[in-house]
Residue, then its C-alpha position, 0 to 999 in steps of 0.5 A: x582698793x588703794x589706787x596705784x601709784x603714780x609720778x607726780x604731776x610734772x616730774x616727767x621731762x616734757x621732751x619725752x612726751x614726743x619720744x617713742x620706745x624702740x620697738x625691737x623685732x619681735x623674740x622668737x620664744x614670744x611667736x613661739x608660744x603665741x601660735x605653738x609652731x615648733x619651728x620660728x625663723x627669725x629675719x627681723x633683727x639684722x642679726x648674723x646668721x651664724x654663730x660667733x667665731x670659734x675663738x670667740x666661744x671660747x673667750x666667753x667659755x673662758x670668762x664665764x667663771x670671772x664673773x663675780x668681778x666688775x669689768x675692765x672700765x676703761x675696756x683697755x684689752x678690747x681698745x688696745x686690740x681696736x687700735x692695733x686693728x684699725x690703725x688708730x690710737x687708742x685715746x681715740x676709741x670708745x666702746x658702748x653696750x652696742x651702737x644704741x649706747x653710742x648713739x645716747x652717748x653723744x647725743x646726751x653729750x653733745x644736745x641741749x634743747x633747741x639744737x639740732x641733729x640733721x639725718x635722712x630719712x627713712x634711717x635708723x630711728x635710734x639716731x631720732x630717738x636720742x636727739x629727741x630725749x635731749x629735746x633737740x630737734x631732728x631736721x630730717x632729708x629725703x633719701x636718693x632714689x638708691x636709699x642711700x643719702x642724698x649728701x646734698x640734701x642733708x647740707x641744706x638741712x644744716x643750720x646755725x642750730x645744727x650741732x649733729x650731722x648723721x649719715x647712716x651708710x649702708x642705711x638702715x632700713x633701706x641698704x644704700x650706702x654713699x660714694x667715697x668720693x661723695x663722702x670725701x666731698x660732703x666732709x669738706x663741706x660740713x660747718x665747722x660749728x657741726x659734728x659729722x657722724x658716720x654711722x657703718x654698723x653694717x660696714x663689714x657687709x660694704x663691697x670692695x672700694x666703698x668708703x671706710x670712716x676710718x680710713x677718712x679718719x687716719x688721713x686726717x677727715x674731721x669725722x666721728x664713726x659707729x661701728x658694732x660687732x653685732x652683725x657680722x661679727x654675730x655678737x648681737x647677744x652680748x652687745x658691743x659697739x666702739x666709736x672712733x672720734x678725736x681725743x677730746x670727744x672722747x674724753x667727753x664722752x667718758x664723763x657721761x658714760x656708764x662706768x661698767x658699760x661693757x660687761x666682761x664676757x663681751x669684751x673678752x669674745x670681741x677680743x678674740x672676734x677680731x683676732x680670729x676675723x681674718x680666717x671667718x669674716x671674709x667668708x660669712x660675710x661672703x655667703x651672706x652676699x650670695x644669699x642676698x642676690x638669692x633672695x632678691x631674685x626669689x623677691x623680685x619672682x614674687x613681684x617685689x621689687x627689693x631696694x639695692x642694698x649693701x647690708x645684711x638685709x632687704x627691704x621691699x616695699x608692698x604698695x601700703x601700710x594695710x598690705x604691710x600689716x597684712x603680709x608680715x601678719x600671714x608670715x608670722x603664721x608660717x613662722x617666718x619674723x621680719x621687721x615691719x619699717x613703719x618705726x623707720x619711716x616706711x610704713x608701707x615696707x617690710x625688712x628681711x634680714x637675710x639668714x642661713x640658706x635654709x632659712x632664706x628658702x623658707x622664707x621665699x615658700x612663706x612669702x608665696x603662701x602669705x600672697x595668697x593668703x593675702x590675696x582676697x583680704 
């Protein structure tokens, strides 16, 4: 028997030797056919609880039958559409498989060995994860007792090494998201020699009056923002992220880029999502503002203790790593998925992406069996 095949000594990069894969929420078809239940909830993805806006399955209804053409590269319908809606050029946006190729995009970019991104932590671990494939170094900031950054604590985190500064708002895994003004105030006081990044991919979810990265941009912030129609727009499937930064960044950006980054059924029902947002996005986004205060409640009944959030999700803590385990084992008995944080920087916590009513009701019962379940473990 041939032994297998394997790379030669060194050709992998050293700096990857320190990187670990992103760990996605378990798929509901892998739970399904492990414990055979007919029935799977999944709240562990932050995904929209409901379908694409109608005009939006007609878009992919419509492209379907193009698709033995390569997509539009430049993504110019999409841009164009982006520019009108947010009240920006077009040179000035770029658009990604998702916030994830975004986020590679300028780290690949933007990071050499030895250089810096500055974040909080516990956030989202793709920001870490791609700072760390360029072998740069991530110099991480606790978080405010909200969950939200503490925007003072990332400025002491900078240094003269320091080329990326990230603020996740709402954060991701915990829901805090910054002041306006703290914002304001944090921007003025980044070094010139960093980029400051906004990250709002659950922006849509913000109440009314809190910041808004582009805004910041149109009134002349220096300020680079992420934003997806994965979550509230419910195209997590198709995968489409845009990034707003000055022309020059954009350009850069393009030079490193997949040519066909965006596949054509996405651009076309993100084209249409924006066109249809003003009759649905106000009301989903909405309903699932009610059923987060429903589940916090029901989690707070349950003696939990749900950090304040401004995302489509919970996170509570359960008191250790071992509990943890131990609950999020017991829901995926019941058919419930949600999201361990330990890859987030909360090992001891649990995410809960909030769902459809029915779901959300199901899970509350799931969680009080797995108490008990639990109980003498």
């Amino acid at each position: 028997m041939t032994a297998e095949p394997r790379l030669p000594e060194g050709a992998a990069r050293p700096a990857l030797a320190g990187v670990s894969p992103y760990e996605p929420g378990r798929p509901i078809d892998d739970v399904r056919r492990e414990l055979g239940l007919e029935r799977i909830i999944k709240l562990a993805s932050n995904e929209g609880p409901y379908p694409p806006f109608p005009a939006a399955i007609d878009a992919i209804t419509r492209a379907a039958g193009e698709q033995r053409l390569y997509p539009d590269p430049g993504a110019w319908a999409l841009r164009d559409a982006l520019s009108a809606n947010l009240g920006v050029a077009a040179d000035r946006i770029v658009v990604g498989n998702g916030v994830d190729s975004l986020i590679k995009l300028l780290c690949l970019s933007l990071l050499d060995p030895g250089d810096e991104l500055v974040m909080g932590w516990p956030s989202f671990v793709s920001w870490r994860q791609g700072a760390g494939i360029q072998g740069a170094t991530v110099r991480a900031a606790a978080l405010g007792a909200d969950g939200a950054y503490d925007l003072d604590a990332l400025l002491e985190q900078i240094t003269p090494r320091t080329k990326l500064v990230v603020v996740v708002s709402p954060n991701n895994p915990t829901g805090g998201a910054v002041g306006t003004a703290a914002l304001e105030r944090f921007l003025e006081r980044v070094p010139a020699h960093v980029v400051p990044v906004l990250d709002e991919a659950y922006f849509e979810y913000l109440p009314a009056g809190r910041h808004d990265g582009v805004a910041l941009i149109r009134s002349g912030a220096r300020l680079v923002v992420t934003r997806t129609f994965s979550k509230a727009y419910a195209l997590a499937g198709l995968r489409v992220g845009y990034l707003v930064g000055p022309p020059d960044l954009a350009t850069l950006l393009g030079r490193v880029r997949n040519a066909f980054d965006v596949n054509a059924i996405a651009q076309a029902a993100a084209v249409a999502s924006l066109a249809d947002a003003p009759e649905h996005l106000g009301q989903r986004v909405a309903e699932v503002t009610v059923e987060r205060g429903l589940v916090d409640a029901g989690l707070r009944a349950l003696g939990f203790d749900p950090r304040p959030s401004c995302g489509n999700f919970l996170l509570i803590g359960t008191g250790a790593p071992e509990r943890a385990a131990r609950l999020n084992a017991a829901l995926t008995g019941h058919g419930i998925i949600v999201r361990p944080a330990g890859a987030f920087g909360a090992p001891d916590a649990l995410r809960i992406t909030i769902g459809r009513p029915d779901e959300n009701a199901q899970f509350l019962m799931a969680m009080a069996a797995s108490i008990r379940d639990t109980a003498t473990d």
